[in-house]
C-alpha positions in Angstrom: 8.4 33.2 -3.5 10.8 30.3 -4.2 8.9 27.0 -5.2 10.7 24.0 -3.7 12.6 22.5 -6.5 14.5 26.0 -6.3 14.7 25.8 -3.0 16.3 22.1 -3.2 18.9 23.9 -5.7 20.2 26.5 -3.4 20.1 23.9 -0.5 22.3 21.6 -2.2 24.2 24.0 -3.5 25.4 25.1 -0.3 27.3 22.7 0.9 28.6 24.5 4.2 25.1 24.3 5.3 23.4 22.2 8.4 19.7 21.1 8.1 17.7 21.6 11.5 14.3 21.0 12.8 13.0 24.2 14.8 9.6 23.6 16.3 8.1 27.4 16.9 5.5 27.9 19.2 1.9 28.6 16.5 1.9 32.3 16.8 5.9 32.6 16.5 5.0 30.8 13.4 2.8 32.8 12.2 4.6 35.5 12.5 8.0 35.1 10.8 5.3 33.4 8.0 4.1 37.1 8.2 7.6 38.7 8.4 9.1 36.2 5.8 6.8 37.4 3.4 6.9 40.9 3.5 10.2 40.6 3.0 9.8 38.0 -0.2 12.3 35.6 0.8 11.8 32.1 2.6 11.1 32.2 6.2 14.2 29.6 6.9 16.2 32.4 4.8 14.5 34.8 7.4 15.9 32.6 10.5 19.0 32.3 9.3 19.5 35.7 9.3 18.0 36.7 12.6 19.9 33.8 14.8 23.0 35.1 12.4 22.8 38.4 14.0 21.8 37.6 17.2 25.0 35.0 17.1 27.0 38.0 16.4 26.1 40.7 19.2 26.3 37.7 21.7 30.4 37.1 21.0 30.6 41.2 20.9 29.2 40.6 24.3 31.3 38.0 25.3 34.7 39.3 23.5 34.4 43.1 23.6 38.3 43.8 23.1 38.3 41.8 20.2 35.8 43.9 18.7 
């Protein structure tokens, strides 16, 4: 797992980015904590990538044809 000065590295470096606060119900939480580290990454890595995908299949839903 990252420790946070390489964490502030790749923040910083990613200039296109938007910091957000999220406030997760505890056992949500806990979960993606879970999730997060099975999959050794960072669980704002992890969100990223699940509200990525979901952000995707909701304009294929909205703009089939264009698909």
């Amino acid at each position: 797992m990252m420790n946070w000065q390489q964490i502030f590295v790749v923040l910083m470096s990613q200039s296109d980015r938007v910091q957000t606060s999220i406030y997760f119900p505890k056992d949500i939480h806990e979960a993606l904590v879970r999730w997060a580290e099975e999959e050794d990454r960072p669980i704002s890595n992890l969100v990223v990538r699940l509200v990525s995908k979901a952000v995707e299949e909701r304009e294929k839903q909205q703009n089939p044809r264009e698909q």
